[in-house]
N, C-alpha and C positions, 0 to 999 in steps of 0.2 A: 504494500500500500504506500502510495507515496505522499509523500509531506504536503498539504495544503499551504496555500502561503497567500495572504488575504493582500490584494494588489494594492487596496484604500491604507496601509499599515505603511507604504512607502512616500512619507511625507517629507520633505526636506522643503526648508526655508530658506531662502536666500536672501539677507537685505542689501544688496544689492549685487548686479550682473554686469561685467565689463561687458560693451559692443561685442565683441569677437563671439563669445559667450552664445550670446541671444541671437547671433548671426547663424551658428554652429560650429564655431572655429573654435580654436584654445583662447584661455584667458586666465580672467579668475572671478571668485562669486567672494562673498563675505556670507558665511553661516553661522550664527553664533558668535559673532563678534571675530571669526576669526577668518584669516585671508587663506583662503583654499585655490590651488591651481586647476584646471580644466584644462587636460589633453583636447587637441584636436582631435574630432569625433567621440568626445568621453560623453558630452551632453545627447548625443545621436545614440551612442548603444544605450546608455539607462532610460531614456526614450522607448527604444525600442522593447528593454526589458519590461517596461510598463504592458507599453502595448502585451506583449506576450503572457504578460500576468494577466492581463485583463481579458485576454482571446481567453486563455485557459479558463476562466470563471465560468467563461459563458458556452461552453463545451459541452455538450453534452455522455461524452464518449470519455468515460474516466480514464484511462490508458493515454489517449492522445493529451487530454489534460496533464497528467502527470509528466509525459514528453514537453509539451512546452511549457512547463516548469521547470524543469531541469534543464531546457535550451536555454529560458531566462538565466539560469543561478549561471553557468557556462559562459554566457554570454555575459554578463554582471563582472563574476571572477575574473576574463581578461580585460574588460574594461578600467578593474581596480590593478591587476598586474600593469598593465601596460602604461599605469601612471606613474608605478614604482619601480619602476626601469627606468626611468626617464633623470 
């Protein structure tokens, strides 16, 4: 059985967004009071991890559900690796 993972649970704030950012490019956002960097295309995959969260809720076919959940976390994982490489 695979892990449910509720897509509304992913809330981040941001009080404010550099241009590049809001464009889809790199930059940086301020979360918390603190200046966080943004890979180019880092805002496009968690994007897309939403979306895939949110397809899988609305699935009826618990199996393919659980697949694009796991393609989100996959997909999540190298978007955070590939900021720590940098």
């Amino acid at each position: 059985m695979a892990t449910r993972i509720d897509p509304k649970q992913f809330t981040i704030v941001a009080t404010f967004v550099s241009a590049g950012v809001a464009a889809g490019a790199g930059g940086f956002v301020i979360v918390g009071g603190k200046l966080k960097k943004v890979p180019p295309r880092g805002i496009k995959q968690l994007q897309a991890v939403y979306q895939m969260l949110e397809a899988a809720d609305g699935v009826g076919n618990t199996r393919l559900a659980a697949q694009l959940q796991q393609l989100a976390i996959d997909v999540a994982e190298q978007a955070v690796n590939q900021k720590a490489a940098r």
